[in-house]
N, C-alpha and C positions, 0 to 999 in steps of 0.2 A: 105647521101644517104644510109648510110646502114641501117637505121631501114627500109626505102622503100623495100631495096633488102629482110629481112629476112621476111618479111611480105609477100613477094613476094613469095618470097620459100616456105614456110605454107603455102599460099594458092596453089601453085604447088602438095606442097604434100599432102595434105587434095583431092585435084581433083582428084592427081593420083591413090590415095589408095581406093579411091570410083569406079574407073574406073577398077582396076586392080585386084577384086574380081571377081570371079567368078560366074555365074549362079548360084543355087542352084540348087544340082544334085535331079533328080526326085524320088532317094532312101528318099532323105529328106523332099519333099512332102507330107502332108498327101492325103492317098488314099481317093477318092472319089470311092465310089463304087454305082454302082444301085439298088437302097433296089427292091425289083420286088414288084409288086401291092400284096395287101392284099387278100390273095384267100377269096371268094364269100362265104357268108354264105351260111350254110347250108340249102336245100331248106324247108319249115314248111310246116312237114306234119300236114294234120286233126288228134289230139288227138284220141286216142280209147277212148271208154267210159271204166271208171274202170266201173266191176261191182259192183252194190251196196249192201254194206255190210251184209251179209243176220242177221238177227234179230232174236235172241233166242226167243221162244215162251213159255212160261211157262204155262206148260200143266197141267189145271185140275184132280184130281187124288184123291182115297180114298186109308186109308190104315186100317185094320181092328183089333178088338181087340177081347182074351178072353172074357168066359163071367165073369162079375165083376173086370174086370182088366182095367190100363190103361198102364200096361205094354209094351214097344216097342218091337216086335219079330223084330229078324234080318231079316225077310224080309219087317220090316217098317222101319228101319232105312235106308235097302239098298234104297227105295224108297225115305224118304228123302233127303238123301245123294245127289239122283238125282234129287229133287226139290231145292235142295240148290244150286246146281250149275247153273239149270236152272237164278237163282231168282240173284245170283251173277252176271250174264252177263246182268243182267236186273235192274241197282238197281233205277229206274225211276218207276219200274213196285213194290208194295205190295201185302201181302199173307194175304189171310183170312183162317183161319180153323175154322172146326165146329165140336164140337164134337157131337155123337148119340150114340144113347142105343135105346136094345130091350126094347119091350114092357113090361118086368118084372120090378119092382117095383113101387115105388112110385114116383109122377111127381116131387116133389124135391128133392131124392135121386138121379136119372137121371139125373136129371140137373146139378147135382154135378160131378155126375161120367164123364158126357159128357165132362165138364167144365177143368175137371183131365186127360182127353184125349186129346182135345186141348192141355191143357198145356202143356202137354208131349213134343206132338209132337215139340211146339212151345221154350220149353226148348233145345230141341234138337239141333233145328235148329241154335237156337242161341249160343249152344256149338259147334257149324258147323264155327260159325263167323256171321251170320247173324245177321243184327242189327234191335235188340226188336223192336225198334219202326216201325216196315215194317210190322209189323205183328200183324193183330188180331184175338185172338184164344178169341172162344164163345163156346156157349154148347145148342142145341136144345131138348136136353134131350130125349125124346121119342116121339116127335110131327113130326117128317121129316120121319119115315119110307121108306126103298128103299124096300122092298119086306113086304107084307100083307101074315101072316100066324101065326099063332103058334106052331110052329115045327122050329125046328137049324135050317133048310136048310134059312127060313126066317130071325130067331136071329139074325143069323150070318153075314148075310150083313145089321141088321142095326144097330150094333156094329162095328160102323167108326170113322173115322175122314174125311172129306171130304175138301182137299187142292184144292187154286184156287188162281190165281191174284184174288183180292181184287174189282177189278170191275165186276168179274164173280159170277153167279146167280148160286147157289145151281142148280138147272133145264137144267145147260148149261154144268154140266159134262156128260161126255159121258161114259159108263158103260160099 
């Protein structure tokens, strides 16, 4: 009888030590806490409209030369200066120049000289950073006259260069 009895007592003691434990105290709990609801989105306003982007224009322009010169005075470069930046914010948009001459010499002396005008100009611009191929510079030589005379006052404006976006008409600068 005594393996019964000590059997007996282990299972006593196994019951009592299960019985004889304590609750577990609510410090030892993990807390539950209540998450609170997820605050509401924000309500969707109507978009503004951005305004749109306003768009450089590249403005038609002549700029003028001695006579027999294709020399840049600093008041054509300052003018290039400002068709290069134009032409920089626009590089989708091309420049044509044309060169002109008075009516004094011969039609292919003119032509050359005009042709040395553009280029100028068109040299310049490209020392500007402009990229050559945006640009074609020509030479009308003495066939476009802007003033009919024989006297400087007439020479002298049509000893030009006449700048323009590329799709614009000699007819369509404004003077």
């Amino acid at each position: 009888m005594k393996p019964i009895r000590i059997l007996a007592a282990s299972v006593l003691a196994v019951a009592a030590c299960s019985h004889a434990q304590p609750p577990p105290s609510a410090s030892v709990q993990p807390a539950v806490e209540a998450t609170p609801p997820p605050a509401p989105p924000a309500p969707i306003l109507p978009a503004e409209s951005a305004p749109a982007p306003r768009t450089v224009e590249i403005v038609a322009t002549s700029v003028y030369f001695a006579f027999d010169s294709s020399e840049l005075s600093p008041e054509t470069r300052a003018t290039l200066q400002t068709l290069f930046d134009q032409a920089r914010q626009r590089p989708d948009q091309d420049l044509r120049i044309e060169g002109n001459c008075d009516e004094r010499g011969t039609r292919e002396y003119n032509l050359a000289l005009g042709q040395r005008r553009s280029d100028a100009a068109k040299n310049y611009l490209v020392g500007l950073g402009l990229d050559a191929s945006r640009i074609t510079a020509i030479s009308n030589g003495k066939e476009r006259p802007r003033a009919l005379g024989d006297d400087e006052a007439a020479w002298s404006q049509n000893r030009r260069d006449d700048l323009m976006p590329a799709t614009g008409a000699v007819s369509q600068i404004s003077h």
